[in-house]
C-alpha positions in Angstrom: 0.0 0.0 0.0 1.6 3.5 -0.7 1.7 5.5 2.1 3.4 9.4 1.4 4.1 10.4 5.1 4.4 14.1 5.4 7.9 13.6 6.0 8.8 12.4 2.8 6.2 15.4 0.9 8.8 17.5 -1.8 8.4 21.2 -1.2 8.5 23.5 -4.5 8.9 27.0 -4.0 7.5 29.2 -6.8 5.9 32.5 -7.7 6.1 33.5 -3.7 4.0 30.0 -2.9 5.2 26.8 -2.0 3.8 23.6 -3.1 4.0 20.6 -1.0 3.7 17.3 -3.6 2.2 14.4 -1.6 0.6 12.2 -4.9 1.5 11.8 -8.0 3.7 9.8 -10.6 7.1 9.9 -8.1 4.9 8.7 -5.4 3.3 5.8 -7.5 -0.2 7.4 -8.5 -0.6 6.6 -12.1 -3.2 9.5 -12.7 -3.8 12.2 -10.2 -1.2 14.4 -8.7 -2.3 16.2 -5.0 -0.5 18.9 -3.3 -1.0 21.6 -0.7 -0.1 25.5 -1.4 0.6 27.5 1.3 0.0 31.5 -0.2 1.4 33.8 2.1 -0.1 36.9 3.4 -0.2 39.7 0.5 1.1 37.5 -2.4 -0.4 37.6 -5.9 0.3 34.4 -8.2 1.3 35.1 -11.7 -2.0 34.4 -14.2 -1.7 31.2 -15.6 -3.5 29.0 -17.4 -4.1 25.3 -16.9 -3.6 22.6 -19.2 -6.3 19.9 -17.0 -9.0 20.3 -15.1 -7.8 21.6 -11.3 -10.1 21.1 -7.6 -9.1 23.7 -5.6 -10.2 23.5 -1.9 -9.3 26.0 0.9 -7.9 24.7 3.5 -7.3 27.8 5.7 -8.0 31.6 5.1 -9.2 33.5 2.7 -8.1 34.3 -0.8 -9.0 36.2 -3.8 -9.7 34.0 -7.1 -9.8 35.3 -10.8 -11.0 32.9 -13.1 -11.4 34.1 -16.9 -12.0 37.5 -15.2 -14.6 36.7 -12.9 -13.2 37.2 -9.2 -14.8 35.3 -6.1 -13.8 35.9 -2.1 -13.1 32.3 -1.1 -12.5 31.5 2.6 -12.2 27.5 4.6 -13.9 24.9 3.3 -14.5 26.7 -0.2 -14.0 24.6 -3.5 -12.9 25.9 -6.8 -13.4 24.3 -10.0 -10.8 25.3 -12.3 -11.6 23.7 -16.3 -8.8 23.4 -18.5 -8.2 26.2 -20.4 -9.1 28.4 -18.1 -7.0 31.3 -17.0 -6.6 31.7 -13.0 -4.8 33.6 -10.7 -4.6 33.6 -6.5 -4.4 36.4 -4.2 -4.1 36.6 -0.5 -5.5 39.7 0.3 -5.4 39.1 4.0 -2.5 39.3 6.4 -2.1 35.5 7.3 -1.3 32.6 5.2 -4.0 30.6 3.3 -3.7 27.1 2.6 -5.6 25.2 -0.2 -5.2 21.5 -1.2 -5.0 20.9 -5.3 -6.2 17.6 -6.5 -5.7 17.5 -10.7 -4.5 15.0 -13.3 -1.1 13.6 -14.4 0.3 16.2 -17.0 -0.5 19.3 -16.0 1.3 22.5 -17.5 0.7 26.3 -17.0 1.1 28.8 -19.5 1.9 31.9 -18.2 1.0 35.2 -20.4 4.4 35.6 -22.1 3.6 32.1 -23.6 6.3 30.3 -21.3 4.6 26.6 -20.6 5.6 25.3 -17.3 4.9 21.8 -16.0 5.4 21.6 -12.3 8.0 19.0 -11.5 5.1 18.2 -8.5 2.5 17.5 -11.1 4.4 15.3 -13.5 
Protein backbone atom coordinates (compact mmCIF):
# COMPACT_ATOMS: atom_id res chain seq x y z
CA UNK A 1 0.00 0.00 0.00
CA UNK A 2 1.62 3.54 -0.72
CA UNK A 3 1.75 5.52 2.08
CA UNK A 4 3.36 9.41 1.38
CA UNK A 5 4.07 10.39 5.05
CA UNK A 6 4.40 14.12 5.44
CA UNK A 7 7.91 13.60 6.00
CA UNK A 8 8.80 12.38 2.82
CA UNK A 9 6.18 15.42 0.85
CA UNK A 10 8.77 17.50 -1.82
CA UNK A 11 8.38 21.20 -1.15
CA UNK A 12 8.52 23.49 -4.47
CA UNK A 13 8.85 27.00 -3.98
CA UNK A 14 7.53 29.25 -6.80
CA UNK A 15 5.94 32.48 -7.67
CA UNK A 16 6.12 33.53 -3.65
CA UNK A 17 3.99 29.95 -2.93
CA UNK A 18 5.19 26.78 -2.02
CA UNK A 19 3.76 23.59 -3.13
CA UNK A 20 4.01 20.58 -1.01
CA UNK A 21 3.68 17.30 -3.62
CA UNK A 22 2.17 14.37 -1.60
CA UNK A 23 0.64 12.22 -4.93
CA UNK A 24 1.50 11.80 -7.98
CA UNK A 25 3.71 9.83 -10.57
CA UNK A 26 7.11 9.88 -8.12
CA UNK A 27 4.95 8.70 -5.36
CA UNK A 28 3.30 5.75 -7.45
CA UNK A 29 -0.17 7.42 -8.52
CA UNK A 30 -0.58 6.56 -12.08
CA UNK A 31 -3.20 9.47 -12.71
CA UNK A 32 -3.75 12.24 -10.23
CA UNK A 33 -1.24 14.35 -8.68
CA UNK A 34 -2.29 16.21 -5.00
CA UNK A 35 -0.54 18.93 -3.29
CA UNK A 36 -0.99 21.63 -0.70
CA UNK A 37 -0.08 25.46 -1.39
CA UNK A 38 0.61 27.53 1.30
CA UNK A 39 0.04 31.52 -0.16
CA UNK A 40 1.44 33.83 2.10
CA UNK A 41 -0.15 36.89 3.39
CA UNK A 42 -0.22 39.72 0.53
CA UNK A 43 1.05 37.48 -2.35
CA UNK A 44 -0.40 37.64 -5.92
CA UNK A 45 0.28 34.41 -8.24
CA UNK A 46 1.27 35.08 -11.74
CA UNK A 47 -2.01 34.41 -14.21
CA UNK A 48 -1.70 31.23 -15.64
CA UNK A 49 -3.50 28.99 -17.44
CA UNK A 50 -4.13 25.28 -16.88
CA UNK A 51 -3.57 22.57 -19.15
CA UNK A 52 -6.28 19.88 -17.00
CA UNK A 53 -9.00 20.28 -15.06
CA UNK A 54 -7.84 21.57 -11.28
CA UNK A 55 -10.05 21.13 -7.57
CA UNK A 56 -9.14 23.73 -5.64
CA UNK A 57 -10.20 23.49 -1.93
CA UNK A 58 -9.32 26.02 0.88
CA UNK A 59 -7.87 24.68 3.54
CA UNK A 60 -7.35 27.75 5.72
CA UNK A 61 -7.97 31.60 5.05
CA UNK A 62 -9.21 33.50 2.74
CA UNK A 63 -8.05 34.27 -0.81
CA UNK A 64 -9.01 36.22 -3.76
CA UNK A 65 -9.71 33.96 -7.07
CA UNK A 66 -9.76 35.28 -10.77
CA UNK A 67 -11.02 32.93 -13.13
CA UNK A 68 -11.41 34.06 -16.86
CA UNK A 69 -11.97 37.54 -15.23
CA UNK A 70 -14.57 36.66 -12.88
CA UNK A 71 -13.18 37.24 -9.18
CA UNK A 72 -14.84 35.33 -6.09
CA UNK A 73 -13.77 35.95 -2.08
CA UNK A 74 -13.05 32.33 -1.15
CA UNK A 75 -12.48 31.47 2.56
CA UNK A 76 -12.16 27.54 4.58
CA UNK A 77 -13.90 24.93 3.30
CA UNK A 78 -14.50 26.71 -0.19
CA UNK A 79 -13.96 24.57 -3.47
CA UNK A 80 -12.91 25.89 -6.79
CA UNK A 81 -13.43 24.34 -9.98
CA UNK A 82 -10.80 25.34 -12.33
CA UNK A 83 -11.57 23.68 -16.28
CA UNK A 84 -8.82 23.39 -18.48
CA UNK A 85 -8.22 26.20 -20.43
CA UNK A 86 -9.14 28.39 -18.07
CA UNK A 87 -7.01 31.34 -16.99
CA UNK A 88 -6.61 31.70 -13.03
CA UNK A 89 -4.83 33.62 -10.68
CA UNK A 90 -4.56 33.57 -6.49
CA UNK A 91 -4.36 36.45 -4.24
CA UNK A 92 -4.07 36.64 -0.50
CA UNK A 93 -5.48 39.74 0.26
CA UNK A 94 -5.38 39.15 3.98
CA UNK A 95 -2.49 39.34 6.42
CA UNK A 96 -2.14 35.55 7.27
CA UNK A 97 -1.34 32.61 5.23
CA UNK A 98 -4.02 30.58 3.26
CA UNK A 99 -3.71 27.14 2.63
CA UNK A 100 -5.56 25.16 -0.19
CA UNK A 101 -5.22 21.49 -1.21
CA UNK A 102 -5.01 20.85 -5.31
CA UNK A 103 -6.19 17.61 -6.54
CA UNK A 104 -5.74 17.47 -10.74
CA UNK A 105 -4.53 14.97 -13.35
CA UNK A 106 -1.11 13.58 -14.38
CA UNK A 107 0.29 16.18 -16.97
CA UNK A 108 -0.53 19.32 -16.02
CA UNK A 109 1.28 22.47 -17.55
CA UNK A 110 0.66 26.31 -16.98
CA UNK A 111 1.08 28.78 -19.49
CA UNK A 112 1.85 31.86 -18.24
CA UNK A 113 1.02 35.19 -20.39
CA UNK A 114 4.41 35.60 -22.14
CA UNK A 115 3.60 32.12 -23.61
CA UNK A 116 6.25 30.31 -21.34
CA UNK A 117 4.65 26.59 -20.64
CA UNK A 118 5.60 25.28 -17.31
CA UNK A 119 4.93 21.76 -16.04
CA UNK A 120 5.35 21.61 -12.25
CA UNK A 121 7.98 19.01 -11.50
CA UNK A 122 5.13 18.23 -8.52
CA UNK A 123 2.47 17.51 -11.09
CA UNK A 124 4.35 15.29 -13.46
Amino acid sequence: MPVVRASEAVTHDLHGARFVSYAGPRTGSRELCAWRTEIPAGTDTPAHTVSREEILHVLDGELRVTLDGHTEHITAGDTVIINPGATLTLTNPTARPATTWVTTSVGLEAELPDGTRIAPPWAN
